[in-house]
N, C-alpha and C positions, 0 to 999 in steps of 0.2 A: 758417549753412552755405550755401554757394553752390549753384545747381544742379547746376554740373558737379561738384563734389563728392560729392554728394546720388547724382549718376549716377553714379561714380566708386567710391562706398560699395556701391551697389546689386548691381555686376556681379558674378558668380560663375561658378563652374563645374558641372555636375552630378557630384557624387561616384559615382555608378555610374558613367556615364562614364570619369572618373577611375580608377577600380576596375579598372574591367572591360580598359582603358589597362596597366594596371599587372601586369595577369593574363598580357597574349600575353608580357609580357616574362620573366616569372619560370619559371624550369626545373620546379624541383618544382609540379605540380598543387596541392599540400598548401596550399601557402606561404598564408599569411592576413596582413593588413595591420588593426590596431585601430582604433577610429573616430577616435581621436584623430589620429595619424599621418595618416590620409588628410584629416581636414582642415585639418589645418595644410599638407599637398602642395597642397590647392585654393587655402591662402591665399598662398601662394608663389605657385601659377602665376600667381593673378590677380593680384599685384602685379606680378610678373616682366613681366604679359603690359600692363597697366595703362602701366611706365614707360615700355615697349617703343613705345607708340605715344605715350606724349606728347612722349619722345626724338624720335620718326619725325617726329611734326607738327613739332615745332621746324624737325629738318631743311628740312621742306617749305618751312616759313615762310622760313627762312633762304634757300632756290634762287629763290624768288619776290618777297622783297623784303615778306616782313612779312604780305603779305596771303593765308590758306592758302585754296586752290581745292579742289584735291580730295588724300588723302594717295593713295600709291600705296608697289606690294608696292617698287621700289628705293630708297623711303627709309625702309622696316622694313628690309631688306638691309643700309645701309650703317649703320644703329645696332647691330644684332645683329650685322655679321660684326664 
């Protein structure tokens, strides 16, 4: 396994975070979410969030000519919109 792999496997989200995310949205007080459910939502976002910038980097590499300098928030923009 490669580093960026390795890095790649490593990243997460903190599920309170996530929770507590989840909490201002829901009406009922009551509502509860199972441990399983929220972490399959962490393993989601961190994939979602994972593609999100290797898509973006490509972008960047692509406006630059292959070689990426620094990524920036308009070429997360132009993969997410």
């Amino acid at each position: 396994m490669s580093s960026q792999e390795e890095l790649v496997d490593s990243l997460s989200f903190d599920k309170k975070s996530l929770h507590d995310i989840f909490k201002t949205a829901w009406k009922n007080p009551k509502t509860k979410i199972r441990k399983e459910a929220l972490a399959l939502s962490v393993e989601y976002l961190r994939i979602f969030t994972v593609q999100a910038v290797i898509r973006a980097t490509n972008e960047a590499q692509d406006e630059v000519g292959g070689s990426l300098i620094r990524l920036e928030v308009n070429h997360l923009e132009k993969v997410i919109v």
